[in-house]
N, C-alpha and C positions, 0 to 999 in steps of 0.2 A: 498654023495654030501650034504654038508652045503646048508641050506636055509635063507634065510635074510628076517629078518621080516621087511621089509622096503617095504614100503605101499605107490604110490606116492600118493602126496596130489595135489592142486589145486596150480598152479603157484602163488610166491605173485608176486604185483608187484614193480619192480625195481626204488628205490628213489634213485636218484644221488645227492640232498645234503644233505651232515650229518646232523645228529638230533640237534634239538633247534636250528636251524640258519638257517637266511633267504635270500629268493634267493640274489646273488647279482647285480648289475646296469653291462651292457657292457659299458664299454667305448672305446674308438676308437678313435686316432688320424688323424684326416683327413691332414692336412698341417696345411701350414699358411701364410701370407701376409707379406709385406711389406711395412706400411704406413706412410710418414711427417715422419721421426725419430721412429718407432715404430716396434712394429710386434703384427699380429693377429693370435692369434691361434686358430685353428676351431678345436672341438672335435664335436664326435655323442655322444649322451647318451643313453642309453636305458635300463630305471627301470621295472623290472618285471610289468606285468601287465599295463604299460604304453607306449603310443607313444613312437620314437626316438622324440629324442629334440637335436636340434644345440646350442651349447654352444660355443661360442669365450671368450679366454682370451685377453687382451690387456698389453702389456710390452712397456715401452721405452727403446730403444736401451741404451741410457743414464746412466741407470741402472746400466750397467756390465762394464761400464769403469773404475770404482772403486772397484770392484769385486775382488779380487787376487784369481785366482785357476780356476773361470771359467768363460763361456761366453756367445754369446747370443743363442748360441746351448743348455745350458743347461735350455733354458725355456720350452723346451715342456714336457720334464720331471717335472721340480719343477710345472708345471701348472696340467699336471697328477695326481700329488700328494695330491696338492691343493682340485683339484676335486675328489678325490677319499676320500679324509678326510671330504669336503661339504655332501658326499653321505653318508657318515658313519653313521651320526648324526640325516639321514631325510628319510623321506619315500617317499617324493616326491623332486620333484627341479623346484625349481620355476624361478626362477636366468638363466638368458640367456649371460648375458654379464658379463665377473668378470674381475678383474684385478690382476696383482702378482705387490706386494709393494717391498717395500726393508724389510720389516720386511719376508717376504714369503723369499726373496734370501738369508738374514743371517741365516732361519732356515732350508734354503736347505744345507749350506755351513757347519753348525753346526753338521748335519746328514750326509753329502756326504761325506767331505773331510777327506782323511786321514791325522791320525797323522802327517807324516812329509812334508805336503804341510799347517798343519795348524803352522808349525813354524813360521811361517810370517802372521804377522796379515793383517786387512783388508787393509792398505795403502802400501802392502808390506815390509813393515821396520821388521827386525828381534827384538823378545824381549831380553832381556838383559839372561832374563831365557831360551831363546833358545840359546845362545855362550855355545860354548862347553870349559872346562875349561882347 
């Protein structure tokens, strides 16, 4: 009979995040409102070592009516985004109330959309480089 030099030693203990990187924030979509032409979106935040904190984005419906490809469904995601790129950058959040511009929905549109729904620029109308010859 074989003997194994195998010796148990003292448990380590169990790190669940990978090395050189720090905990990250939960975020949490809670809903959102409906207000004047608008929508509130309520997110939880919650930074390591920190209270939850309530963060509402604010959008005008207005916004997505010039949108080609999506709509006002697609704000709790771009506000997701939004917030999770404010978190990247900071160790705390200070910021309770933010807003998505039109600059935040052309840079979801830029990221989101596929090739052939970006055939059609932002006013709908096809480019001359999108006619197939």
């Amino acid at each position: 009979m074989k003997k194994h030099s195998y010796s148990p030693s003292a448990p380590e203990p169990f790190n669940s995040e990978p090395p050189n990187t720090s905990p990250k924030a939960h975020i949490r979509y809670v809903g959102f409102e409906g207000v004047d032409g608008s929508r509130r979106l309520n997110f939880c935040v919650k930074l390591p070592g920190h209270d939850s904190v309530d963060v509402t984005f604010e959008i005008s419906e207005a916004s997505f009516k010039h949108a080609s490809g999506i709509s006002i469904q697609d704000a709790a995601p771009m506000a997701y985004e939004k917030l999770v790129e404010l978190l990247s950058t900071a160790d705390t959040f200070e910021l309770k109330e933010l807003r998505l511009t039109e600059a935040d929905i052309a840079h979801y549109i830029a990221r989101h959309l596929t090739s052939q729904k970006r055939t059609y620029s932002m006013d709908g109308t096809m480019r001359p480089s999108d006619v197939a010859a």
